[in-house]
MARRO-626378 format. One record per residue (C-alpha): residue number from 1; residue in three letters; y, x, z. Coordinates in steps of 0.02 Angstrom, whole numbers. Last residue first. Layout:
N
<i=NUM, aa=Ala, py=Y, px=X, pz=Z>
...
END
This chain:
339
<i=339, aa=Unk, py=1064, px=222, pz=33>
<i=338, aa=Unk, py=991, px=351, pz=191>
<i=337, aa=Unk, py=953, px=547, pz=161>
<i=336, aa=Unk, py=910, px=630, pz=326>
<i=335, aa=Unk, py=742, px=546, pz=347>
<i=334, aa=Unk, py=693, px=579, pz=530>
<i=333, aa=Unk, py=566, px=697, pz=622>
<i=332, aa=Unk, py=514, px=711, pz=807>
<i=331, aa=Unk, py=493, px=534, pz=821>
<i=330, aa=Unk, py=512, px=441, pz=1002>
<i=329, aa=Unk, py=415, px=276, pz=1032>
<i=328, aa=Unk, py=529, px=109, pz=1067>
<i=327, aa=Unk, py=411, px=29, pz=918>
<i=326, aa=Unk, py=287, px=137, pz=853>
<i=325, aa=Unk, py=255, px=16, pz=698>
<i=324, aa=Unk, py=405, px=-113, pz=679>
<i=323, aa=Unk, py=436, px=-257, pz=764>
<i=322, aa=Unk, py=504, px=-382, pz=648>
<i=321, aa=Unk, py=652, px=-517, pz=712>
<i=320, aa=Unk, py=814, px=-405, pz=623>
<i=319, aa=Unk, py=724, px=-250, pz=632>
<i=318, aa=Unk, py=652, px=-234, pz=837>
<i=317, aa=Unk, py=616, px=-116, pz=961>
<i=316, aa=Unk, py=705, px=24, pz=887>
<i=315, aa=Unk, py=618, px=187, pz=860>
<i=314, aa=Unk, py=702, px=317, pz=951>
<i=313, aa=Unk, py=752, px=461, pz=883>
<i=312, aa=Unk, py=699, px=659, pz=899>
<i=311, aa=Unk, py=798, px=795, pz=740>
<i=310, aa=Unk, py=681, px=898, pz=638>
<i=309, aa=Unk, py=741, px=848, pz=486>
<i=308, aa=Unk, py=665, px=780, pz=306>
<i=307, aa=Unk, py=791, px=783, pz=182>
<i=306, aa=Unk, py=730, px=679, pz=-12>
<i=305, aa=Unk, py=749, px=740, pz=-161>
<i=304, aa=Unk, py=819, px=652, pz=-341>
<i=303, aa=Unk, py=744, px=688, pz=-485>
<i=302, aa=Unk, py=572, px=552, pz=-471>
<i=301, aa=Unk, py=431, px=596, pz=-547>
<i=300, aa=Unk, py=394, px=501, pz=-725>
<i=299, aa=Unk, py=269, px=353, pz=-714>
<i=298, aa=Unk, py=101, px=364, pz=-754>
<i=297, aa=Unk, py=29, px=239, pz=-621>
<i=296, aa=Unk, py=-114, px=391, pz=-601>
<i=295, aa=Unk, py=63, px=528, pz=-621>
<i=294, aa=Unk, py=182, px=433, pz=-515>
<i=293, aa=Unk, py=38, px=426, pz=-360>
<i=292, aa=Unk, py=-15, px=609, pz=-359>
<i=291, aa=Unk, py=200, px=650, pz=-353>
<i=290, aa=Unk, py=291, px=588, pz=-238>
<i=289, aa=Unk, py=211, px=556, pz=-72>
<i=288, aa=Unk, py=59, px=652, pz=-78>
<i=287, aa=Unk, py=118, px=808, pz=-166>
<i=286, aa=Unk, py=270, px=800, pz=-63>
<i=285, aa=Unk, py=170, px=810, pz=94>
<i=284, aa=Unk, py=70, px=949, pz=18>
<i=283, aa=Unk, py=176, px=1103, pz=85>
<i=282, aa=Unk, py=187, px=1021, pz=254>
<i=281, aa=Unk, py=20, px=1067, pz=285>
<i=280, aa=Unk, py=-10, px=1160, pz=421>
<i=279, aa=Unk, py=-101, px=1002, pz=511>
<i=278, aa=Unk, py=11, px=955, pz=645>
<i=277, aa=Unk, py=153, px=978, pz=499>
<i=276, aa=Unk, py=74, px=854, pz=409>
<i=275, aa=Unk, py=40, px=719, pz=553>
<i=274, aa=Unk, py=252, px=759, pz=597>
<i=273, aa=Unk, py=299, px=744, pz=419>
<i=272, aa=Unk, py=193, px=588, pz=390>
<i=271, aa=Unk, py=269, px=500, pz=558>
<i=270, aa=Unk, py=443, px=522, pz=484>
<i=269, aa=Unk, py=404, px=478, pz=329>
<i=268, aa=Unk, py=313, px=300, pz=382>
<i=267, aa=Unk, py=451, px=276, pz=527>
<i=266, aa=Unk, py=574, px=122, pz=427>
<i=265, aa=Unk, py=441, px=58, pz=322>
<i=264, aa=Unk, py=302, px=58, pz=429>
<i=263, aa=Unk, py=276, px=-139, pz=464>
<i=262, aa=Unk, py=94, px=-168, pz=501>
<i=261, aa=Unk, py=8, px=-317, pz=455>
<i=260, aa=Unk, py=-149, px=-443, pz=485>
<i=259, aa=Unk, py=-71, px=-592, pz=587>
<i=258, aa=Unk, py=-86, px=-659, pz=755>
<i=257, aa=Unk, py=-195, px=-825, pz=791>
<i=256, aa=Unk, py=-158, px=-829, pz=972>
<i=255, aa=Unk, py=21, px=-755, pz=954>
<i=254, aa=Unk, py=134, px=-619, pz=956>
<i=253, aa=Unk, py=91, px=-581, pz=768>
<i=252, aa=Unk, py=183, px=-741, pz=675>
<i=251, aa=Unk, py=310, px=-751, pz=813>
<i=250, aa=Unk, py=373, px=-573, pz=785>
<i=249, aa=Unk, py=391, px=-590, pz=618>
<i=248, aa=Unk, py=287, px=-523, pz=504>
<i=247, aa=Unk, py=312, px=-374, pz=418>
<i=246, aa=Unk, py=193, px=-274, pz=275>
<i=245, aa=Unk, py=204, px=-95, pz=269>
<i=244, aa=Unk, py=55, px=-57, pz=125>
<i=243, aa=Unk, py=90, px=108, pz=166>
<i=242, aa=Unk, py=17, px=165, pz=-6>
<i=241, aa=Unk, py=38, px=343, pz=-25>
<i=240, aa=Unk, py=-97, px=466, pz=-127>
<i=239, aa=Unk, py=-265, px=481, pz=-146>
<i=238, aa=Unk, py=-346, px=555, pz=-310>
<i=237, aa=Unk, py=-226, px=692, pz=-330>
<i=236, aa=Unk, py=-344, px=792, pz=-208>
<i=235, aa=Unk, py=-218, px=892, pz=-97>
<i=234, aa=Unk, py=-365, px=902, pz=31>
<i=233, aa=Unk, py=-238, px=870, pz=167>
<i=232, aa=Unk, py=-248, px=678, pz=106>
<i=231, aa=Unk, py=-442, px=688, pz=94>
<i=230, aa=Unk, py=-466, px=776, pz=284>
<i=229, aa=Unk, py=-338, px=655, pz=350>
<i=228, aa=Unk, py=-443, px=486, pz=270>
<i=227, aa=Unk, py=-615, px=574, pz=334>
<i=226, aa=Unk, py=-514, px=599, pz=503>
<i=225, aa=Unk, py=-477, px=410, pz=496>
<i=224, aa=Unk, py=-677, px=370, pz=464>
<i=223, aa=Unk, py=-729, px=471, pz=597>
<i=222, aa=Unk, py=-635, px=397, pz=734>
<i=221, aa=Unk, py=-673, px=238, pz=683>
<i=220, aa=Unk, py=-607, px=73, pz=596>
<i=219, aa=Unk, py=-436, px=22, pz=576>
<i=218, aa=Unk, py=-431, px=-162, pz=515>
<i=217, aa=Unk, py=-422, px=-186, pz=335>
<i=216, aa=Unk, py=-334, px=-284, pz=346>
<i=215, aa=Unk, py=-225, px=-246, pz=504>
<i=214, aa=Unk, py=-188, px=-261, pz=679>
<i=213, aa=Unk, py=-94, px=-127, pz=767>
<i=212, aa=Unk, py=50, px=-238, pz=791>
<i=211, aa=Unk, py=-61, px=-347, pz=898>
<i=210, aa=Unk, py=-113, px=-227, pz=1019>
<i=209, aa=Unk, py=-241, px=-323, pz=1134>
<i=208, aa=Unk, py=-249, px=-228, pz=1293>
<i=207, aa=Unk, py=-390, px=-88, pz=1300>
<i=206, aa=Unk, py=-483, px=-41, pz=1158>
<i=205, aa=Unk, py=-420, px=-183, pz=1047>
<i=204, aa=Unk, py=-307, px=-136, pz=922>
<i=203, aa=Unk, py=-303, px=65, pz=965>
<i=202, aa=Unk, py=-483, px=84, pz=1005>
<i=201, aa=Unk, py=-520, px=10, pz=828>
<i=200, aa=Unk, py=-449, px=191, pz=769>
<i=199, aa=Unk, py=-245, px=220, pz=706>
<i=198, aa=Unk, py=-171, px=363, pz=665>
<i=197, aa=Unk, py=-191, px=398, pz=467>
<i=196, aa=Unk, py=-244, px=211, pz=442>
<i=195, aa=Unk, py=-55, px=164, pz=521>
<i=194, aa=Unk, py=-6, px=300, pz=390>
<i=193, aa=Unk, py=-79, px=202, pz=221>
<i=192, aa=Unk, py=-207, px=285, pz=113>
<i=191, aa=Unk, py=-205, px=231, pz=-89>
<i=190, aa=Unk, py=-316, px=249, pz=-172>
<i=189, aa=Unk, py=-372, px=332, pz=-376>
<i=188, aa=Unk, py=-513, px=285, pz=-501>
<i=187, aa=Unk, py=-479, px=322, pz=-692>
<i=186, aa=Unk, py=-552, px=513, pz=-660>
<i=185, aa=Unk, py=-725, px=442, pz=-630>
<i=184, aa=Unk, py=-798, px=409, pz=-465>
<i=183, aa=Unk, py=-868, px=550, pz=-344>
<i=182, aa=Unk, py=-712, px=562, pz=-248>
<i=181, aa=Unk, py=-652, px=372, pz=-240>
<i=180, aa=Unk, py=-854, px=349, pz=-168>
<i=179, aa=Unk, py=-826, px=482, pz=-41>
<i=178, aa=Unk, py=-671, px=417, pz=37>
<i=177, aa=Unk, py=-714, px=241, pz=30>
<i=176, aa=Unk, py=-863, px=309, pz=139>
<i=175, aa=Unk, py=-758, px=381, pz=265>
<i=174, aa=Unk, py=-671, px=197, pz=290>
<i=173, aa=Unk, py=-497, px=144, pz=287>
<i=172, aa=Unk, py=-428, px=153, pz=107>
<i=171, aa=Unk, py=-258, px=54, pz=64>
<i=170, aa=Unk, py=-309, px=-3, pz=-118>
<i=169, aa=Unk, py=-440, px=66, pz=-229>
<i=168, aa=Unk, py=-313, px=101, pz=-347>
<i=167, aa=Unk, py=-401, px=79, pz=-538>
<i=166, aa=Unk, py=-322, px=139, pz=-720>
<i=165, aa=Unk, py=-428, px=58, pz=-859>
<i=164, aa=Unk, py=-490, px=166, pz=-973>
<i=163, aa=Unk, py=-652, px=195, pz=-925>
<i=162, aa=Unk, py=-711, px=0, pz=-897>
<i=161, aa=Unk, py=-865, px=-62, pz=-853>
<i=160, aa=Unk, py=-897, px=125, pz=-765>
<i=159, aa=Unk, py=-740, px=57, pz=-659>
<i=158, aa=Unk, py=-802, px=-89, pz=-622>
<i=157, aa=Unk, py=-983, px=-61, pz=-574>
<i=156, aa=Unk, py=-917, px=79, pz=-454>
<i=155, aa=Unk, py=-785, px=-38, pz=-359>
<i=154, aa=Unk, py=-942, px=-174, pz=-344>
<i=153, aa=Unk, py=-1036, px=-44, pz=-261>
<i=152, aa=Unk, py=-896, px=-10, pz=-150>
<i=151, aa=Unk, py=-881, px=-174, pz=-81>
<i=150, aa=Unk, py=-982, px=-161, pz=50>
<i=149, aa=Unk, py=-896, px=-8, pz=113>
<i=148, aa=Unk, py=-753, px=-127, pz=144>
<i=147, aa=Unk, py=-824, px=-256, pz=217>
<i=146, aa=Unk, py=-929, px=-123, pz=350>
<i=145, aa=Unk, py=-822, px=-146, pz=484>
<i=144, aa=Unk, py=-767, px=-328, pz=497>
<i=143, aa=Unk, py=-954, px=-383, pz=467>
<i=142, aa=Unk, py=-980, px=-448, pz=298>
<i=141, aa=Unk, py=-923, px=-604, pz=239>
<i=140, aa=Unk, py=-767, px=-575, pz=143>
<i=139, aa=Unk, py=-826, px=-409, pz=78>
<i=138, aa=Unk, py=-687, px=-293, pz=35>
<i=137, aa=Unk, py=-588, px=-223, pz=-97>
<i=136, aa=Unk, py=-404, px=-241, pz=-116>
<i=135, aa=Unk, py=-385, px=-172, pz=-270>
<i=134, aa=Unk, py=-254, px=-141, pz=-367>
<i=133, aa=Unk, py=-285, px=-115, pz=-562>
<i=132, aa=Unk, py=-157, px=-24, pz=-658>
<i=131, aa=Unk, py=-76, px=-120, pz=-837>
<i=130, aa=Unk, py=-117, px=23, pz=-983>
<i=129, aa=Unk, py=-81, px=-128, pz=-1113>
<i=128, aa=Unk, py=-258, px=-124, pz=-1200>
<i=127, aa=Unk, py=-367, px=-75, pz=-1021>
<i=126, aa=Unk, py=-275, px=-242, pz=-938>
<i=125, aa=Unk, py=-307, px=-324, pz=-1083>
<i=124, aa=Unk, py=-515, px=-287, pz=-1062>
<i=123, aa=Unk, py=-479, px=-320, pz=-871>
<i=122, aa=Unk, py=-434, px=-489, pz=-914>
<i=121, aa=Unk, py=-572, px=-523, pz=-1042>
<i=120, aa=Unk, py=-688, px=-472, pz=-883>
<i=119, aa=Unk, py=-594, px=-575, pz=-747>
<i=118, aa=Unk, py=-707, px=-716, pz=-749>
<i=117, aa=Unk, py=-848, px=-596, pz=-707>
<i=116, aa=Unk, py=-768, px=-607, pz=-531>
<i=115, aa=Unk, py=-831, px=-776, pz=-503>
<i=114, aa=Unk, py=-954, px=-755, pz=-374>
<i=113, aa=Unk, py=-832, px=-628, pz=-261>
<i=112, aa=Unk, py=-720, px=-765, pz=-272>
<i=111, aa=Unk, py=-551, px=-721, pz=-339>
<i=110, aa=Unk, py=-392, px=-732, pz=-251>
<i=109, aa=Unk, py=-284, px=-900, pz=-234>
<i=108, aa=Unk, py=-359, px=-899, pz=-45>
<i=107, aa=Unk, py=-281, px=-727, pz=-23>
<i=106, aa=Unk, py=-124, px=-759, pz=72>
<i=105, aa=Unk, py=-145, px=-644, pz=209>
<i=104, aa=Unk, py=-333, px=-541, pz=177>
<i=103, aa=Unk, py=-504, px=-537, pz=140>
<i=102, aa=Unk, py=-546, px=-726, pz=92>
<i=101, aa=Unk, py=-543, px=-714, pz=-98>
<i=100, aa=Unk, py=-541, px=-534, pz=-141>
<i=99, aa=Unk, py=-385, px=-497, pz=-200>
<i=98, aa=Unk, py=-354, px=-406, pz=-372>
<i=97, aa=Unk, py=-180, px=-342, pz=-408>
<i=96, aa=Unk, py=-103, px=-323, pz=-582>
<i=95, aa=Unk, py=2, px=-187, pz=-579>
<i=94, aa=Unk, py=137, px=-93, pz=-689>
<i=93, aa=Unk, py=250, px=-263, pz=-719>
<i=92, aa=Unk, py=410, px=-240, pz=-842>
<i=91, aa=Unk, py=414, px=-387, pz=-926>
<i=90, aa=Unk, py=310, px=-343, pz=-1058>
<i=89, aa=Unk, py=139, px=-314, pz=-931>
<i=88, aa=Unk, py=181, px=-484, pz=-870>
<i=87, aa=Unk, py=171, px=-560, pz=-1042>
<i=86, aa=Unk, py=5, px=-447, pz=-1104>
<i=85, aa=Unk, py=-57, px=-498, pz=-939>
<i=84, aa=Unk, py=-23, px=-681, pz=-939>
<i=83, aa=Unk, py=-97, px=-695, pz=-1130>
<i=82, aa=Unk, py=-256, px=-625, pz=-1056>
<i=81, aa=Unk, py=-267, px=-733, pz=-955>
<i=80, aa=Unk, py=-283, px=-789, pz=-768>
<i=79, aa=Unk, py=-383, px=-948, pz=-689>
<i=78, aa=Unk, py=-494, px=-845, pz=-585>
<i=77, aa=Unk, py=-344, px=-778, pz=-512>
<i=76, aa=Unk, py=-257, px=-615, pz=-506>
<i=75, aa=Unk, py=-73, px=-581, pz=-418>
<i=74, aa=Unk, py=35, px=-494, pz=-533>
<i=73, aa=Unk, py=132, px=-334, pz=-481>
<i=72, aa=Unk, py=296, px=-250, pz=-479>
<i=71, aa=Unk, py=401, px=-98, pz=-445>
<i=70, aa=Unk, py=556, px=-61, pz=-365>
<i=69, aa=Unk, py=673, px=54, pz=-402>
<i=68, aa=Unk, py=791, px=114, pz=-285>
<i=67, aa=Unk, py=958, px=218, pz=-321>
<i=66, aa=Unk, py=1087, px=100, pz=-275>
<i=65, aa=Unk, py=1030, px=-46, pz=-175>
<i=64, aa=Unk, py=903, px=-174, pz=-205>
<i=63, aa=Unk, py=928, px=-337, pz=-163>
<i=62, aa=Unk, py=971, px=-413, pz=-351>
<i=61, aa=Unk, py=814, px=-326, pz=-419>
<i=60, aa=Unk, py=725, px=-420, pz=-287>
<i=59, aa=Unk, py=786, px=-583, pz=-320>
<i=58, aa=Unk, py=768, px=-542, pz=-505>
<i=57, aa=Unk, py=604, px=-477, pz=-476>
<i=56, aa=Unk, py=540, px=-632, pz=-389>
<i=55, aa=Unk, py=609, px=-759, pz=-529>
<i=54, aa=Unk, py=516, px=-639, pz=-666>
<i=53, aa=Unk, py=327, px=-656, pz=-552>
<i=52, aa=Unk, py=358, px=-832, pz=-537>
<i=51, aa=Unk, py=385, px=-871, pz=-714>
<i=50, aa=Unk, py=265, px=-759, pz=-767>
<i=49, aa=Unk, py=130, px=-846, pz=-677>
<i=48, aa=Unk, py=23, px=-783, pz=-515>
<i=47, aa=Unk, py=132, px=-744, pz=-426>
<i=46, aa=Unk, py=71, px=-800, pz=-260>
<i=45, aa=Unk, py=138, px=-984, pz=-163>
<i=44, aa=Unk, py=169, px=-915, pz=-27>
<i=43, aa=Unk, py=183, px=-720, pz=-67>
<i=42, aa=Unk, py=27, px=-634, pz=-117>
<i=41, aa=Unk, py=104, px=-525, pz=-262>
<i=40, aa=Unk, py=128, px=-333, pz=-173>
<i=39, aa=Unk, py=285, px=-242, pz=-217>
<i=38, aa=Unk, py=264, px=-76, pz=-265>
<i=37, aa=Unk, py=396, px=63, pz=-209>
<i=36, aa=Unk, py=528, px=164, pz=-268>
<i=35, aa=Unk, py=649, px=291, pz=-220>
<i=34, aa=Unk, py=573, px=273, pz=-50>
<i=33, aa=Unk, py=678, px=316, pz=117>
<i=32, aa=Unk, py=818, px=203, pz=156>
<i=31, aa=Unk, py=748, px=88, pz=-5>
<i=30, aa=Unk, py=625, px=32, pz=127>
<i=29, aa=Unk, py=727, px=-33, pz=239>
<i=28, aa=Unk, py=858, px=-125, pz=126>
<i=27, aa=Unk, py=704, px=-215, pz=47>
<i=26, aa=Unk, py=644, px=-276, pz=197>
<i=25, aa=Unk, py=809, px=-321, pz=245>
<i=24, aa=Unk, py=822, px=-442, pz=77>
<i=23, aa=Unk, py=642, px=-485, pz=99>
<i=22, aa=Unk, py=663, px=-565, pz=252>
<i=21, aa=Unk, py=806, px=-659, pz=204>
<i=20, aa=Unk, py=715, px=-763, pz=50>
<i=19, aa=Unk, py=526, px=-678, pz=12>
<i=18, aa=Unk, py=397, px=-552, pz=79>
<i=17, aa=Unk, py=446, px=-359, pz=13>
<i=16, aa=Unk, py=264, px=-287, pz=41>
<i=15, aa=Unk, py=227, px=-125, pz=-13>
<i=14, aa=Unk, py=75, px=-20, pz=-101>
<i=13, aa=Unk, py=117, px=109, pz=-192>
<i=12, aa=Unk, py=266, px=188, pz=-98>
<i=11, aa=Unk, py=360, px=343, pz=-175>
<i=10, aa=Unk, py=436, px=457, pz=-104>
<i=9, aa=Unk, py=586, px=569, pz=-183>
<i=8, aa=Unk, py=549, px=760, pz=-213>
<i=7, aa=Unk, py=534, px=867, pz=-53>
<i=6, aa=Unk, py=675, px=928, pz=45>
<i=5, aa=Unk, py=602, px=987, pz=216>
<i=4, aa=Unk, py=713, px=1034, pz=395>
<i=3, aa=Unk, py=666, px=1123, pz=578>
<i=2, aa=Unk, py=529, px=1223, pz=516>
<i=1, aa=Unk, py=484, px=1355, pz=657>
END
């Protein structure tokens, strides 16, 4: 029986930090078991400036402890330039993210689904200075569980537009994302979060509203999370970690109008070693974590490792006024290694 696993350190593509206190824990959190990790731009207001973007990485920067890295993006508007890219891309950025107006928390700066011909000189710049495309592609006026799939087509045009430009179909949910990322060119990557690993529309709202199992994109069926297992077994370098943990506090999802977000910072290794090991394949976990996503963002792997035991905690209920994903549950693995 395996009762430990060193495996390079994680990486997280797809993260979100927030701003001011929360941001600072947040931060703390996630360095405990990534060595880096991509922070998403749709803050209030977004960063969609360079002067934004290079005050948020200093507070950032500033948070991080010893031995993380973290990693930036630009938030994409109708109104962005060329100039903006090449400026971002200089300060250090490796992402430009593309929200679909309407699809997600703090979106409404994103781009219209009408106007996203607007962003062809950008993507053109984007191809020049080897900036990454994030994605988060869905439908804004489609039914809940088909937006995503509906944007697919759009996904295809834009990556055939544009060979060379580097695209992360961002936090996949749906067995037909799956497919499409497979048949697409070599530029075309996702990322596949753990809550979409576990979770199925019966867990949000099969039974009592569970409103720390809401996300966007909202976890969809049965089918379409063992499509997103099958692909991350696969060891297909074209889908790799995104957790996209993203906390709210607990009066912004314990409400009438709760918010889209799942915070799996502090259990997503834990939960990944346990799904992999489930599945005989905790050979590949590293190959998912640490490696498929450095190599598309073209990055170099990280030296350091990371201990995986076999050792049961308890989840706490609570990280300083954020409940976190499989709160009060017991885990059957924890990260050894903490900063």
């Amino acid at each position: 029986m395996t009762t430990s696993i060193t495996i390079r350190r994680p990486d997280c593509f797809h993260s979100h930090f927030r701003d001011g206190d929360l941001m600072r824990n947040v931060v703390r959190l996630t360095a405990a078991s990534f060595g880096r990790a991509l922070a998403m731009p749709n803050l209030k207001p977004p960063l969609t400036d360079v002067t934004s973007l290079k005050r948020y990485m200093r507070d950032v920067q500033t948070a991080s402890p010893h031995g993380f890295t973290p990693l930036f993006s630009l938030y994409l508007t109708p109104e962005t330039t060329t100039d903006t890219i090449w400026e971002a891309k200089k300060m250090g950025a490796v992402a430009a993210k593309l929200y679909i107006k309407g699809t997600t928390t703090n979106s409404a700066h994103g781009v219209p689904i009408a106007k996203l011909d607007f962003l062809e000189p950008v993507l053109c710049a984007m191809e020049e200075c080897g900036m990454v495309l994030c994605v988060h592609g869905e439908m804004p006026d489609a039914y809940v569980l088909d937006r995503e799939a509906e944007f697919l087509p759009i996904l295809g045009r834009m990556s055939t537009g544009h060979p060379r430009l580097r695209m992360v179909m961002e936090h996949i949910s749906d067995r037909r994302s799956v497919r499409t990322v497979q048949v697409l060119p070599p530029n075309v990557a996702a990322t596949i979060t753990v809550h979409h690993l576990l979770l199925t529309t019966d867990d949000v709202i099969g039974g009592m509203l569970q409103p720390h199992h809401h996300c966007m994109p909202c976890a969809k069926r049965p089918e379409d999370r063992d499509a997103l297992i099958e692909a991350v077994m696969s060891g297909n370098p074209k889908f790799f970690l995104g957790t996209d943990s993203a906390p709210h506090l607990r009066e912004y999802k314990e409400n009438a109008e709760g918010r889209a977000g799942i915070f799996t910072a502090p259990v997503a290794l834990s939960l990944l070693a346990g799904l992999f090991e489930k599945f005989g394949q905790l050979d590949r976990l590293e190959h998912f974590t640490s490696q498929f996503g450095a190599t598309h963002y073209r990055l170099p792997l990280n030296i350091e490792t990371q201990n995986i035991v076999k050792r049961a905690w308890l989840v706490p209920g609570d990280y300083a006024g954020v409940v976190p994903f499989c709160a009060y549950h017991r885990m059957e693995w924890q990260v050894e290694r903490s900063l």
